[in-house]
C-alpha positions as CSV (number, residue, x, y, z in Angstrom):
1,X,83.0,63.3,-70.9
2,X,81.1,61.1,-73.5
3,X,81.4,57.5,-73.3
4,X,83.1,56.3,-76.0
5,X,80.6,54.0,-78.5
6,X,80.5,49.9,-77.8
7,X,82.3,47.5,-79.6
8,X,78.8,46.4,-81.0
9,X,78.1,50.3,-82.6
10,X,78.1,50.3,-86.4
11,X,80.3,52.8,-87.4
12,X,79.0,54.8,-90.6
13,X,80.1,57.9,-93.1
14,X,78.1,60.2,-94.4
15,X,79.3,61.3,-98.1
16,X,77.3,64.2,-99.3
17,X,78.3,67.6,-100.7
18,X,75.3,69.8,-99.0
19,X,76.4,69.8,-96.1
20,X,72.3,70.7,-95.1
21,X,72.0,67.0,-96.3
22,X,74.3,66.0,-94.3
23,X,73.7,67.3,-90.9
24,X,70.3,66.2,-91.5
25,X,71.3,62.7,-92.3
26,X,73.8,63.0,-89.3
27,X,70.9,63.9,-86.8
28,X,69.0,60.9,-87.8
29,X,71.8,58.8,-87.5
30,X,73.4,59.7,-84.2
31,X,69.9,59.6,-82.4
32,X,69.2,55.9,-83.6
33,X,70.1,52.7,-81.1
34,X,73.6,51.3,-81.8
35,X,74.8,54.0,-84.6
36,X,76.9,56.2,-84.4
37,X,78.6,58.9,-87.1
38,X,82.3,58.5,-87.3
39,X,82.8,61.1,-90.4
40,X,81.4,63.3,-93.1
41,X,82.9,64.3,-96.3
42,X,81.9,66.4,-99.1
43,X,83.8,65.3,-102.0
44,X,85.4,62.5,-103.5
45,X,88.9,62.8,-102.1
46,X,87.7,63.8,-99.3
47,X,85.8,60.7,-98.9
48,X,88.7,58.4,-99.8
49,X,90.9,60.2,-97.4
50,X,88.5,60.0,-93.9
51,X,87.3,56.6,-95.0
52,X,90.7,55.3,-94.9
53,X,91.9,57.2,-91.7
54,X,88.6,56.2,-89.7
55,X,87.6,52.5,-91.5
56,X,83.5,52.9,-90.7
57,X,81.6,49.6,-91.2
58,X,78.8,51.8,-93.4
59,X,79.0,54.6,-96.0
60,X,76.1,56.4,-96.7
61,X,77.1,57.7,-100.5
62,X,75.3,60.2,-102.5
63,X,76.0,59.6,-106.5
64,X,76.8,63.6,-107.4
65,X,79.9,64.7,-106.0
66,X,81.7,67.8,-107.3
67,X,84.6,65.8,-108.3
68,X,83.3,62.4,-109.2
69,X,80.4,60.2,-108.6
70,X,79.9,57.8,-105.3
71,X,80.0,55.0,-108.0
72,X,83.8,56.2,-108.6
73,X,83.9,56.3,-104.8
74,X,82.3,53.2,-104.4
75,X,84.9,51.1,-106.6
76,X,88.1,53.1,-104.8
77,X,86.7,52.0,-101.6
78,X,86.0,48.9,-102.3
79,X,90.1,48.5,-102.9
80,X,91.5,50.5,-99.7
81,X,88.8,50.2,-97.2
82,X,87.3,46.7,-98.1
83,X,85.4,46.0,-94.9
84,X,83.4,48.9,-95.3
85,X,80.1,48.7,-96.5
86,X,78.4,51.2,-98.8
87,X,74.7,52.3,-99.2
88,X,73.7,54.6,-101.7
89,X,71.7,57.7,-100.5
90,X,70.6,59.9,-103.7
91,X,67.6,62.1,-105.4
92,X,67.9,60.0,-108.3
93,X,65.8,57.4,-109.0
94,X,67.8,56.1,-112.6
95,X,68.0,52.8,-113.9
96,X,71.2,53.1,-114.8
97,X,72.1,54.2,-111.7
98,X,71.2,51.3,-109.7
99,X,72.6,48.9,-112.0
100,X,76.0,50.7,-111.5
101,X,76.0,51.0,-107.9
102,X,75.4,47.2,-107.9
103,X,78.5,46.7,-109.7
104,X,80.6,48.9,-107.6
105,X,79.4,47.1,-104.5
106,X,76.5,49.1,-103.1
107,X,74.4,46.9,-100.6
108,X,71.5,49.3,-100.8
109,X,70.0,52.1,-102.5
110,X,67.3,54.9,-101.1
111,X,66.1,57.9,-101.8
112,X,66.7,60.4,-99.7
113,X,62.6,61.0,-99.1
114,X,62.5,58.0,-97.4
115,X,62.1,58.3,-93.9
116,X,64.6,58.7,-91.3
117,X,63.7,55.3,-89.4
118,X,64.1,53.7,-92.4
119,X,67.8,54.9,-93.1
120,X,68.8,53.6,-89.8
121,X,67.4,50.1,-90.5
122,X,68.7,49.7,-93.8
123,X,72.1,51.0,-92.2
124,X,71.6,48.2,-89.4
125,X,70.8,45.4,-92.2
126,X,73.8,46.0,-94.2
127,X,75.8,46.1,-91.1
128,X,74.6,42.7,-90.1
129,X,75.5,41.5,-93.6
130,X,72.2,41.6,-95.4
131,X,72.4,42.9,-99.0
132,X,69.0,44.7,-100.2
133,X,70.1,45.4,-103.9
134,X,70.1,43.1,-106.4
135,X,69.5,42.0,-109.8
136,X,65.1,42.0,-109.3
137,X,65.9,45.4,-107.8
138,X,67.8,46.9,-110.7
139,X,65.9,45.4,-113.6
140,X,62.5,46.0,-111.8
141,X,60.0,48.0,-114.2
142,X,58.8,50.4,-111.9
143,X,55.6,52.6,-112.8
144,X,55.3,55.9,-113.7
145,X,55.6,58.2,-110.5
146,X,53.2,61.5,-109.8
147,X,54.6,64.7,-109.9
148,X,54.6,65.0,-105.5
149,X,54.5,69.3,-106.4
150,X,51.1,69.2,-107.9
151,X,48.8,70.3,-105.6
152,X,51.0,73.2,-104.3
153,X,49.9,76.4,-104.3
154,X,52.3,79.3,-106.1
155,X,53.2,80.6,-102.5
156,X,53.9,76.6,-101.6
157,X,55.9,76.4,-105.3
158,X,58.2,79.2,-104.3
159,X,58.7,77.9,-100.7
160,X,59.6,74.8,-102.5
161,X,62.2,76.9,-104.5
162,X,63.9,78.9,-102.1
163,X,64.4,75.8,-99.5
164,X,66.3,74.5,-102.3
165,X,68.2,77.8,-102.3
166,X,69.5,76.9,-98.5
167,X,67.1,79.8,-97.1
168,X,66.3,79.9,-93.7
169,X,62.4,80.3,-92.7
170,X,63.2,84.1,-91.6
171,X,64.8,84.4,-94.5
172,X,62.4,83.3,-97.0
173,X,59.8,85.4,-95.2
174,X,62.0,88.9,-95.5
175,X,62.2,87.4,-99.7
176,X,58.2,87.0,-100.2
177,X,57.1,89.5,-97.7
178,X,55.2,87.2,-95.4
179,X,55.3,86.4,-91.4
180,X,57.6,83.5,-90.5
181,X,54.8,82.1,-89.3
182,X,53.3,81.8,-92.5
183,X,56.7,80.2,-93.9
184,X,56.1,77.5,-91.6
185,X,52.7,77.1,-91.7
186,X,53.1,77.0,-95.8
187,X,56.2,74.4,-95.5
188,X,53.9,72.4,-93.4
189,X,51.4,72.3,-95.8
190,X,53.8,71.3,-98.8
191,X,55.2,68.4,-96.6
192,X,52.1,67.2,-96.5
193,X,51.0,67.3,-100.0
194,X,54.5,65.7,-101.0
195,X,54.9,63.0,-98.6
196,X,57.6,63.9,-97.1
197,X,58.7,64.9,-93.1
198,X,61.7,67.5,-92.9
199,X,62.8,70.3,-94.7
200,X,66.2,68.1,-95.2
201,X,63.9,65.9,-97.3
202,X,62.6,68.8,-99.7
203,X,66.0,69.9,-100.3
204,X,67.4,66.9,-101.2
205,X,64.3,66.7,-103.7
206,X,64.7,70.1,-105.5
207,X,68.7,69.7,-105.9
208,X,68.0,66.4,-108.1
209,X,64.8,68.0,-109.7
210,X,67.5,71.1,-110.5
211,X,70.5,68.4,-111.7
212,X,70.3,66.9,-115.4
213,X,71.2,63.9,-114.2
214,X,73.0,62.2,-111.8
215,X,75.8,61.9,-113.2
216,X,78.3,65.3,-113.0
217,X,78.1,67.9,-116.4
């Protein structure tokens, strides 16, 4: 039987509606030192519901949820579960965004291509009371960005496309006609070109290349 977690582990929720995302995020999560994952959610209500029944120290909140934003979420939370503390973890990299998530009381934002080491320090910080967004973060001019895709090949571009689709690596094989062995060796490949280290990663990528924003339609 499992020991149950220290008085000293930081207790964090994971709010993301693909649950791919989420498991992913999980993994990283439960495998660092001193965290440990108390709940998931995938919506809004959701959210508000676990957070209150289970009080975690960190959420981890994504900005599109299918019936509200984590911004929303953010500013409920910050009423009935004020000890805990909330990072946002989205594909969009907005202005506006930032700005907003200050407001509603977010003590961090990432991307979700950042690597997994650096979620579980940034979820440590906050824990320990450290606040890594603020005004220089949100009205920061940041430079122009590369498009990460342009080096990929078409079999590499439609890889890309049908990780985003939630296709397994058998499964995109049996769709393009190729090995699985291939799959792999081509998702490698793309990983590489885009700077990035998991399949979670990409996925996360193409669902906010895919949204018009980040806010709902």
């Amino acid at each position: 039987m499992p020991n149950p977690p220290s008085p000293e582990t930081v207790r964090v929720m994971i709010v993301d509606d693909h649950e791919i995302v989420r498991r992913g995020i999980a993994e990283i999560i439960d495998r660092a030192d001193g965290l440990d994952v108390v709940a998931e959610a995938g919506s809004r209500a959701e959210a508000t519901r676990r957070a209150e029944l289970v009080r975690p120290d960190v959420i981890l909140v994504d900005l599109q949820l299918p019936d509200g934003t984590g911004i929303e979420l953010m500013r409920e939370l910050r009423d009935s579960v004020p000890d805990a503390l909330p990072v946002v973890l989205t594909s969009f990299d907005d202005d506006e965004a930032l700005a907003e998530a200050l407001d509603a009381g977010a003590r961090a934002y990432l991307l979700k291509t950042v690597h997994g080491a650096e979620i579980s320090d940034v979820v440590r910080a906050v824990a320990a009371g450290r606040v890594l967004l603020d005004e220089r973060t949100v009205t920061r001019r940041r430079a122009d960005h590369d498009d990460p895709t342009a080096d990929l090949t078409n079999a590499e571009r439609k890889v890309l496309d049908l990780i985003g689709d939630g296709l397994s690596n058998r499964e995109i094989g049996e769709r393009l006609g190729v090995a699985e062995k291939t799959v792999k060796n081509h998702i490698t490949s793309l990983l590489a070109k885009m700077g990035l280290q998991r399949r979670t990663q990409v996925a996360a990528w193409v669902a906010g290349q895919r949204a018009s924003g980040w806010r709902n339609a």
